[in-house]
C-alpha positions in Angstrom: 11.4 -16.5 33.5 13.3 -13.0 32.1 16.1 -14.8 31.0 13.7 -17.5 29.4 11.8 -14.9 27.4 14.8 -13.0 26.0 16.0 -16.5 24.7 12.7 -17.6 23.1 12.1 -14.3 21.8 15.6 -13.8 20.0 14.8 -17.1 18.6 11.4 -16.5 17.3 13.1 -12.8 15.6 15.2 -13.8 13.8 16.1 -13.0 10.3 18.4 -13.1 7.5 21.2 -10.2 7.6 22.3 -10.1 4.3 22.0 -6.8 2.6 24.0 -3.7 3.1 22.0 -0.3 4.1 22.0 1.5 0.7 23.2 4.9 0.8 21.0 7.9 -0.9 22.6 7.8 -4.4 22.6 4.7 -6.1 22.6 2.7 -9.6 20.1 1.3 -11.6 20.2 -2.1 -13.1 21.5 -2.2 -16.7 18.5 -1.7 -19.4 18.2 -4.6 -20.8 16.0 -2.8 -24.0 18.8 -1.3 -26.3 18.5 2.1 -27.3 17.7 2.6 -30.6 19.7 5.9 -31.8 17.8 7.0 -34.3 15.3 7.4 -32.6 17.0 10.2 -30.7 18.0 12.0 -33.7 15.4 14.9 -33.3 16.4 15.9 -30.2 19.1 18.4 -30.4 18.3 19.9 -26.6 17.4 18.2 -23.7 13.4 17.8 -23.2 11.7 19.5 -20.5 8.0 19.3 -20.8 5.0 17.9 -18.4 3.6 15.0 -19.3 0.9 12.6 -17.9 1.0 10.4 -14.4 -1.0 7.8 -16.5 2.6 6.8 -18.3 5.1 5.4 -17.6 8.0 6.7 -19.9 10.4 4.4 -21.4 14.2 5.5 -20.3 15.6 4.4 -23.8 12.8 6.4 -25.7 12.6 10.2 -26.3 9.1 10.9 -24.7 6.4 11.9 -26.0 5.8 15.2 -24.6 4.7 18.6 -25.9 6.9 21.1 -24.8 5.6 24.3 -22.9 1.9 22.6 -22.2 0.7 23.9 -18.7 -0.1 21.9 -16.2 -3.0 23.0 -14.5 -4.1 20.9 -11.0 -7.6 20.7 -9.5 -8.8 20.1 -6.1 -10.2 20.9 -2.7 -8.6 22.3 0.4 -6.5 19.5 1.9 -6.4 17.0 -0.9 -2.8 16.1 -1.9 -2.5 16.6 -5.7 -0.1 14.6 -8.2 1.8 15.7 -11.7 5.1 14.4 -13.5 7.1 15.8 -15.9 10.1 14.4 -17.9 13.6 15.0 -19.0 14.7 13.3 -22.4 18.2 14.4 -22.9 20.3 13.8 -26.1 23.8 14.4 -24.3 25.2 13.2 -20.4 23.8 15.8 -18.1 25.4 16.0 -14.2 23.9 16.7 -10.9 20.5 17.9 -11.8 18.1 18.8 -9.4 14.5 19.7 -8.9 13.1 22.7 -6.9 9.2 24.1 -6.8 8.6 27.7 -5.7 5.7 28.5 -3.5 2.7 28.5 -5.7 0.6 32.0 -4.6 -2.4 33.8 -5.2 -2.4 37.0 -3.7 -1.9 36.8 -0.4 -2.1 33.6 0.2 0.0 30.6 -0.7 0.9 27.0 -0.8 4.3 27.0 0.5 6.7 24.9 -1.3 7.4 22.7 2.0 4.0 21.5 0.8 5.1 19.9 -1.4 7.3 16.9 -2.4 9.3 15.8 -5.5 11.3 12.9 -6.5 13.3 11.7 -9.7 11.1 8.7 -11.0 13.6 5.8 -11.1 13.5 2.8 -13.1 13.4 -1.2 -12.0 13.1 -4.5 -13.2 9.7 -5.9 -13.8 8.3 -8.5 -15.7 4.7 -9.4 -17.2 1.3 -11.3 -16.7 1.6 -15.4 -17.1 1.8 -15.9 -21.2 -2.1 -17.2 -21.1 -2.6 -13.5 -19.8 -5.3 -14.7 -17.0 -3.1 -13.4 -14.2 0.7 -13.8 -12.5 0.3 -16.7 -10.2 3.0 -19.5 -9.6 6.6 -19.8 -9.8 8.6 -17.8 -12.2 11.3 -18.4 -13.9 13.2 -15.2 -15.1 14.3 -16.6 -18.4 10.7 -17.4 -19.3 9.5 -13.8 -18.8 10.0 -10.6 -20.7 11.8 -8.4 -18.3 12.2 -4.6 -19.0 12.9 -1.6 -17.1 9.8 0.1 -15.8 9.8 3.8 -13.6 8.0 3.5 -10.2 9.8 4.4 -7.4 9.4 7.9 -6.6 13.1 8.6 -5.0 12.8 12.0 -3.2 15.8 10.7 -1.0 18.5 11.3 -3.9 19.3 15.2 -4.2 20.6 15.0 -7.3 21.0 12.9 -9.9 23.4 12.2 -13.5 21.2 11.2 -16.4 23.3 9.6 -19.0 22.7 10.7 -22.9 19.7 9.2 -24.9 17.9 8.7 -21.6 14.2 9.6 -20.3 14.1 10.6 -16.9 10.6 11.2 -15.1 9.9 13.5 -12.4 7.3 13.1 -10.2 5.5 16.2 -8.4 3.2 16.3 -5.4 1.3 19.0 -4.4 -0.2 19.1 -1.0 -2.9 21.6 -0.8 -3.5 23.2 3.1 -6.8 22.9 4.7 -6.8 26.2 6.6 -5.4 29.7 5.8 -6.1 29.4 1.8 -9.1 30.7 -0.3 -10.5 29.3 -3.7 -8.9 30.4 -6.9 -6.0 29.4 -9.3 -2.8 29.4 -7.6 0.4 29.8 -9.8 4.2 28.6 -9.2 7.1 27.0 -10.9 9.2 23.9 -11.3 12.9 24.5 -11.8 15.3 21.7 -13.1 19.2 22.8 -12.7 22.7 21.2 -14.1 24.8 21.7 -11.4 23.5 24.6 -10.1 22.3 26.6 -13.2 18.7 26.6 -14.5 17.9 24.2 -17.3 14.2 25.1 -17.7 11.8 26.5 -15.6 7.9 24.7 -16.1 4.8 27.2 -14.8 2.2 24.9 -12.2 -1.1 26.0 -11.5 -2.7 24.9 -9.1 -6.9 25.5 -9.0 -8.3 25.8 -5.2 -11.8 24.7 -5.1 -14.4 25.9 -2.3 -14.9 22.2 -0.9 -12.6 20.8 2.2 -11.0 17.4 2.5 -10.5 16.1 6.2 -7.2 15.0 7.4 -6.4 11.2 6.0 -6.6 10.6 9.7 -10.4 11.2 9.4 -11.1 9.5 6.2 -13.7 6.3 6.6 -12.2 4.4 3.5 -10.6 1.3 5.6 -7.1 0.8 3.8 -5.1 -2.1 4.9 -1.8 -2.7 3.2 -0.6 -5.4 4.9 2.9 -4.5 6.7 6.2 -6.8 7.2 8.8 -5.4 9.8 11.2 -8.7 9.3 11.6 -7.4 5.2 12.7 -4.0 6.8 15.2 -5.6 9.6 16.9 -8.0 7.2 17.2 -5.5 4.5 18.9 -2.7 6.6 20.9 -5.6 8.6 20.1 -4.5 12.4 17.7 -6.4 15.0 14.5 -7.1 14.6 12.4 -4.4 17.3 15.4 -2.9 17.9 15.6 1.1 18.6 17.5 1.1 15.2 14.9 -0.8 13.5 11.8 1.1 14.4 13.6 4.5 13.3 14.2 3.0 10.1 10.5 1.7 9.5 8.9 5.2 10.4 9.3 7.0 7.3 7.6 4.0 5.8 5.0 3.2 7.9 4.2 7.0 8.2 3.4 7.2 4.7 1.2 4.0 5.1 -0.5 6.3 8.0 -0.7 9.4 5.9 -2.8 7.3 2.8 -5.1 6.8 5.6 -4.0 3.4 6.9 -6.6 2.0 9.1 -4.9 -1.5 9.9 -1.8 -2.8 12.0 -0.8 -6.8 10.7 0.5 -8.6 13.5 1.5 -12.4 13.4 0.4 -14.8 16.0 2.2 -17.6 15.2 5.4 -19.1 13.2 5.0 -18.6 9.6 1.2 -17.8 9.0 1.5 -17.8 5.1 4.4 -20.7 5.6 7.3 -18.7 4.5 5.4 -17.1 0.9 7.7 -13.4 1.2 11.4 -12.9 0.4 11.3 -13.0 4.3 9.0 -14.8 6.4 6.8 -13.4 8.9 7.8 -14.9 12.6 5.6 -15.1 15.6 5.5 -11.8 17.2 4.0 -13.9 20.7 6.2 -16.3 22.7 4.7 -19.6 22.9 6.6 -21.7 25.2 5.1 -25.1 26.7 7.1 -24.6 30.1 8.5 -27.8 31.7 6.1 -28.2 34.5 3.3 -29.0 31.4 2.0 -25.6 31.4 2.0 -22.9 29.0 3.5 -19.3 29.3 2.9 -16.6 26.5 4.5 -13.5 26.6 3.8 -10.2 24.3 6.2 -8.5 24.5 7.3 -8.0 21.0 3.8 -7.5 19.9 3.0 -4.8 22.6 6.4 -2.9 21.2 5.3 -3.3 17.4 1.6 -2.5 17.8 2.8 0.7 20.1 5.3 1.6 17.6 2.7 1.5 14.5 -0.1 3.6 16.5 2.6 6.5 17.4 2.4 6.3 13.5 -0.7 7.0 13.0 -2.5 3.6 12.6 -5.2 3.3 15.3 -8.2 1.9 13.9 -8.1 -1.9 13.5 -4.7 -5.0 14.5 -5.2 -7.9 12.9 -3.9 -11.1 14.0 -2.8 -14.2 11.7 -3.8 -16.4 11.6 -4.9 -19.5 13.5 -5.6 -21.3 9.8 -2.0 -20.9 8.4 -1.3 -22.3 5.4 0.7 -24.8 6.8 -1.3 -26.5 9.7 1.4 -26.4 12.3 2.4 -25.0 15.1 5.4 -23.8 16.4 6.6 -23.2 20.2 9.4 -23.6 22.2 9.5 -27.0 24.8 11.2 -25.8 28.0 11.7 -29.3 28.7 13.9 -30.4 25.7 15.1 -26.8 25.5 13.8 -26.9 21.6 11.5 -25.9 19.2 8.5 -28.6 18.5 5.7 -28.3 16.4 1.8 -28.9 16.9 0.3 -30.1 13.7 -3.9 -30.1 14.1 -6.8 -28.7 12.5 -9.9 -26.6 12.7 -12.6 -29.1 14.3 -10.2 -31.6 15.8 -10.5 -31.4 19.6 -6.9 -31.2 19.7 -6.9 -28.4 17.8 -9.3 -26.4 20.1 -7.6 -27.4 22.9 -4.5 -25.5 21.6 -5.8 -22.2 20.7 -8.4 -22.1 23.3 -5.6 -21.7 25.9 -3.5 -19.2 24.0 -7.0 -17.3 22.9 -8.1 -16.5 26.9 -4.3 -15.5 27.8 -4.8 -12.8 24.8 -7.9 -11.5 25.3 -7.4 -11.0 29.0 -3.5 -9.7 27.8 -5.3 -7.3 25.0 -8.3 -5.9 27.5 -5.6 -4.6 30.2 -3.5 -2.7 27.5 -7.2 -1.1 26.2 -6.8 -3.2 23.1 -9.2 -5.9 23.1 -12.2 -3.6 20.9 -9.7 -2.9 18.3 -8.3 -6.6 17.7 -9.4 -9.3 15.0 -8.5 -12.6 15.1 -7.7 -12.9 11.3 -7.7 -15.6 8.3 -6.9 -14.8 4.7 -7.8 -17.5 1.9 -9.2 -20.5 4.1 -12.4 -22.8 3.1 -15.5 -22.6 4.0 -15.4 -25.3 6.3 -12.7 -24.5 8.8 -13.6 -21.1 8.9 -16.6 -22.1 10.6 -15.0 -24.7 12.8 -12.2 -22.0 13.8 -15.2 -19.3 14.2 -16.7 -21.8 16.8 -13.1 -22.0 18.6 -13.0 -18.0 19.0 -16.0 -17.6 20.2 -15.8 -20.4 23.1 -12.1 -18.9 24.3 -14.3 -15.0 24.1 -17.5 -14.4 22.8 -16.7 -10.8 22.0 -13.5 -11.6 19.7 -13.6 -9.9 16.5 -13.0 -11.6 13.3 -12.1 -11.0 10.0 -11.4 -12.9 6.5 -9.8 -11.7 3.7 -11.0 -14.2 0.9 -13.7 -15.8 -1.0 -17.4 -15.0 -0.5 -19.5 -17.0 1.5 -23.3 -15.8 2.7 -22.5 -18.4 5.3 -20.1 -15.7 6.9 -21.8 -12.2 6.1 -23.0 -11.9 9.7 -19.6 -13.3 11.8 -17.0 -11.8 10.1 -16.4 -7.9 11.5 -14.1 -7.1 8.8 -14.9 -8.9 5.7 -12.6 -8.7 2.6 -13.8 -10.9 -0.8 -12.1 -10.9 -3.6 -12.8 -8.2 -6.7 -15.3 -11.1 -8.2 -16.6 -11.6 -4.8 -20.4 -9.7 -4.4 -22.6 -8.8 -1.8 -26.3 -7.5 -1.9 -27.7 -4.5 -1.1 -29.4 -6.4 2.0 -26.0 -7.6 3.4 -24.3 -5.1 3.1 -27.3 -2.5 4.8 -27.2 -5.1 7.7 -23.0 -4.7 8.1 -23.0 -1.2 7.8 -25.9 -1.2 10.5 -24.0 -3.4 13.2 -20.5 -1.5 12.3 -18.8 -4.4 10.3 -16.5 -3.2 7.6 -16.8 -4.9 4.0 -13.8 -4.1 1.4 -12.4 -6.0 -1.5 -8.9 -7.3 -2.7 -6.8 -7.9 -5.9 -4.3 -10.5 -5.7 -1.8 -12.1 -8.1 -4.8 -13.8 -9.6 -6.5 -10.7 -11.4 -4.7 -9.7 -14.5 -6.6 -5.9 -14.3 -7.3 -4.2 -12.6 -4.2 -4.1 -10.1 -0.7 -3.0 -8.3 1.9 -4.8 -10.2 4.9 -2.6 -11.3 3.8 -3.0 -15.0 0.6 -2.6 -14.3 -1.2 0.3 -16.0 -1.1 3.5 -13.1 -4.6 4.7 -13.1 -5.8 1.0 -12.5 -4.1 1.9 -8.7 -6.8 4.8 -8.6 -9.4 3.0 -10.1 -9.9 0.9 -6.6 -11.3 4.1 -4.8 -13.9 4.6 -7.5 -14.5 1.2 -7.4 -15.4 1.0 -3.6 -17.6 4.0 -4.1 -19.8 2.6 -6.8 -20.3 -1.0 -4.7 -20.8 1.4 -1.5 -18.0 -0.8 -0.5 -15.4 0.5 2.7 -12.1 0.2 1.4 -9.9 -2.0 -0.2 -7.2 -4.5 1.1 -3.5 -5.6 -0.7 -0.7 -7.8 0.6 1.2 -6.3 1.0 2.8 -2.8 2.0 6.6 -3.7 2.0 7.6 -7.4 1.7 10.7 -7.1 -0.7 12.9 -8.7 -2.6 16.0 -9.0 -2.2 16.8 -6.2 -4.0 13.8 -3.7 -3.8 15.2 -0.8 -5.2 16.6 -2.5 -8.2 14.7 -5.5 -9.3 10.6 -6.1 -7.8 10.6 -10.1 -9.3 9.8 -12.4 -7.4 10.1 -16.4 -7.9 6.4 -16.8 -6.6 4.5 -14.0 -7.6 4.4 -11.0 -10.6 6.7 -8.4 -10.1 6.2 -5.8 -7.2 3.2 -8.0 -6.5 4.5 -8.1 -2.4 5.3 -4.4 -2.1 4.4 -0.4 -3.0 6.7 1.6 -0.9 10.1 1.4 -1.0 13.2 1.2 1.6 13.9 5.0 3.3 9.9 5.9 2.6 10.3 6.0 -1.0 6.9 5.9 -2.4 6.0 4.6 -5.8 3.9 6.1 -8.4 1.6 3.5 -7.6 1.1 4.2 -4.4 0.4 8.1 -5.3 -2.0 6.9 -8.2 -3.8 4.6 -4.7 -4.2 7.8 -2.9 -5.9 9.9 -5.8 -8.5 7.2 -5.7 -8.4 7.4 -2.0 -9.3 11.2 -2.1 -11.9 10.5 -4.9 -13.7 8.2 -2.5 -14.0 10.3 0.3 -15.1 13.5 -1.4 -17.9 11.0 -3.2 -18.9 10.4 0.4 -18.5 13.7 1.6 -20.7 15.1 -1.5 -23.4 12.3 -1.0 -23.7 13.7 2.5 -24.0 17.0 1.8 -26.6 19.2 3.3 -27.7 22.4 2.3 -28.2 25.5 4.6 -31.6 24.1 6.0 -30.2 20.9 6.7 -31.5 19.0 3.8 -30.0 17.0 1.8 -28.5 18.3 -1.7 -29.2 15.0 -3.1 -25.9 14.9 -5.4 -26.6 11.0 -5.5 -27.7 10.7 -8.6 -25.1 12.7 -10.6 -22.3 10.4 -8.9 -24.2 7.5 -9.4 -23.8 8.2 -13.4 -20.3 9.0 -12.9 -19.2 6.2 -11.2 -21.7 3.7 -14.1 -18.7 3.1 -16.4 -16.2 1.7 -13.8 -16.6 -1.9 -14.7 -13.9 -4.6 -13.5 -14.6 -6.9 -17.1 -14.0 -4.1 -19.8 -10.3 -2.6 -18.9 -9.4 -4.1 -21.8 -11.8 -2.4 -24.2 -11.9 0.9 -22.0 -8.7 1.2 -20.2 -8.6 2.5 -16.6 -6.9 5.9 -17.2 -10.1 6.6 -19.6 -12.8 6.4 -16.8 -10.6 7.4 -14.1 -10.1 10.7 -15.9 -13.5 11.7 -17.2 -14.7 10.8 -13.1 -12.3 12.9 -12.1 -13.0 15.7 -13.8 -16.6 15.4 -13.4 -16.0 15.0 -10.2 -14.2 18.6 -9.8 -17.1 20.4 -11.0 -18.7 20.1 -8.3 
């Protein structure tokens, strides 16, 4: 049966091996924008101001910067804080790097390991459909306006050439400690070198408030970035749950962890969104129809993945897709004809039931002896009405005490089955619903897809709209916020995030070697912004009452409305929150 397994399961893994592991230094695609010259003509000596992690600076364009501002940072013990400063250089400059000092105050200090910094480098993107209702459907290149746009934060290059007439961002994260630190303003520096001599040196200050944020590990708002191990196996060319490729997935999966991940995605089956990513998710169980008529499972590759993402810090929920692909059939391997055959049924056929029934017991008596069973949701995405309540009825036959979740459209019909329940942005519970989730431990959270023009993740997307999600969830007393998906790339992730299918960098927001994105940075601010809401609504003063902040947030979080980005753009609220926010 040994030898059977490791044949199926090589089968079922594999991918692709196209790409070449990219080194640490590499080259951007060619701007296709052409540098107007005269625009450059002011700029005698290279720029080296801070400017705002609400833009996203053209490269060809001299930005527009005010040399010497300060940059001043605000928040509590343990928050991780975010700032970006440019370079706009008139002539070639070689081999610069980045260094920040410790920032101090006194005696005590934020050391400078806390804190992380990376050249902001450019890649292709493209735009919303031209009836500018969203980014859904197949794209053709040619019929989209493609530019270069900065996102990836690349804190894996050490140092880097900027070529003449060029804008080069610099992105600047500040983690503050939780422990050994007292309020007050904290002061440091940013020093940018030309092989090896100074260039400019920028003054940070960073503003320590009274107030602690818990480790992410602790925070309740439920991300879940859906994650795609075959991307990171065919990009970097080794085997699929290989020793290799889990070392190479850490770095990117720990910073999924460190946002406060709350969710592991698994796939069941062959193919559960038929083959809709650069590379298709495969069925991380062995179905095999041995030749005796019975059937054999084996989890093997799901035990080692699930393992692997919890040692990274991802604990609290493993979903499972999906027993309503969106392809109704079936893959397994036939022992008897030594192939690969497909099942093609659906929800409410008996046939159908018959089928997952017998694969549902084997996992639930499989998940319950690795202490798993309590944690795991047998999960949907984007099916009707209908055969999620013929599928609910086929779960709860094989166990009663399967969990279930859905991320998709709203449906009162559902409020009370579903434990994790994702709607779209449009989709809205009430109060009473929601009350009666929260009571029975259910977790309710909302999505954006390639359907929503704004707000959103896409690489040209505006940055505070990634920010704008935590407030979001706060003001609908929502529990966190879902996105496919964490890392399903392109071909060419670090160059070019188009996609035939979907907007560009629609499918991921971290990038190969744990490179984060300023997107993703922009996600955690409103991550942070959510749990302090909570943590100030709960508040209590030295008598144990309440300090009844409720009402003051409340009026904060009033103008965060999903129908006016247009009028009032996202960077406008998200700021004005914020800093009423750090008055507190």
């Amino acid at each position: 049966m040994k030898k059977w397994f490791l044949m199926v399961a090589l089968m079922l893994s594999v991918v692709g091996m196209e790409a070449q592991q990219v080194s640490e230094i590499y080259e951007e695609l060619p701007n296709p924008v052409a540098t107007d010259l005269s625009k450059w003509t002011k700029v005698t000596n290279p720029i080296v101001a801070w400017g705002s992690t609400d833009v996203r600076y053209n490269k060809e364009l001299p930005a527009q910067v005010t040399p010497g501002a300060p940059m001043n940072l605000i928040g509590w013990m343990g928050e991780k804080l975010s700032a970006q400063f440019v370079i706009s250089t008139n002539r070639d400059m070689k081999n610069v790097s980045v260094e920040v000092s410790d920032i101090v105050a006194k005696n005590y200090k934020i050391s400078k390991w806390n804190t992380e910094r990376g050249f902001v480098r450019y890649v292709m993107t493209d735009e919303l459909n031209k009836d500018g209702k969203g980014a859904c459907g197949y794209r053709k290149k040619e019929d989209f306006d493609s530019t270069l746009v900065a996102d990836v934060i690349d804190h894996i290059t050490p140092t880097l050439n900027i070529k003449a007439n060029t804008t080069q961002p610099v992105w600047v994260s500040v983690k503050v400690p939780a422990e050994n630190i007292i309020k007050g303003m904290y002061r440091g520096t940013v020093t940018v070198k030309e092989d090896g001599k100074v260039v400019a040196q920028l003054p940070l200050t960073v503003t320590v408030k009274n107030r602690v944020l818990p480790p992410s590990s602790e925070w309740a708002f439920h991300l879940d970035l859906w994650q795609n191990p075959y991307a990171v196996a065919r990009y970097y060319n080794v085997e699929p749950f290989s020793q290799e490729h889990f070392d190479l997935m850490r770095p990117i999966m720990k910073r999924y962890a460190d946002a406060g991940g709350k969710v592991i995605t698994t796939s069941i089956m062959h193919k559960p969104w038929n083959g809709q990513t650069y590379d298709p998710f495969e069925s991380m169980v062995t179905w095999m129809k041995k030749a005796d008529g019975t059937w054999w499972f084996d989890y093997t590759v799901f035990d080692k993945w699930v393992e692997f993402m919890m040692s990274c810090g991802v604990k609290k929920e493993i979903g499972c897709y999906s027993m309503v692909p969106w392809r109704l059939s079936f893959q397994y391997f036939d022992q008897a004809s030594n192939s690969f055959k497909f099942f093609n049924g659906k929800p409410g056929e008996p046939a159908y039931e018959e089928f997952w029934t017998r694969m549902l017991k084997s996992f639930a008596q499989h998940l319950k002896e690795k202490g798993w069973f309590e944690i795991t949701h047998i999960a949907m995405d984007e099916r009707p009405l209908k055969d999620m309540l013929a599928t609910i009825e086929v779960v709860r036959k094989a166990d009663p005490d399967f969990k279930l979740s859905l991320a998709g459209t709203y449906h009162s019909e559902l409020v009370d089955h579903l434990d994790d329940y994702c709607t779209d942005i449009s989709g809205k519970f009430t109060d009473e619903e929601l009350a009666r989730r929260k009571a029975a431990g259910r977790v309710t959270t909302f999505y954006t897809s390639c359907a929503e023009p704004r707000p959103n993740t896409f690489t040209f997307s505006p940055l505070a709209e990634s920010e704008w999600f935590g407030w979001w969830a706060a003001k609908l007393n929502l529990d966190g916020y879902l996105r496919w998906a964490l890392n399903s790339w392109v071909k060419d992730p670090l160059l070019d995030t188009r996609f035939i299918t979907w907007a560009a960098g629609d499918t991921y927001i971290l990038y190969p070697d744990g490179r984060s994105s300023t997107r993703f940075e922009r996600m955690i601010q409103g991550i942070q912004a959510y749990e302090k809401i909570r943590i100030l609504r709960n508040e209590k003063d030295k008598r144990g009452r309440s300090k009844n902040y409720s009402k003051q947030i409340d009026k904060i979080l009033e103008p965060f409305d999903e129908f006016n980005l247009l009028e009032v753009p996202a960077e406008k609220v998200v700021n004005k929150a914020k800093a009423a926010l750090n008055k507190f």
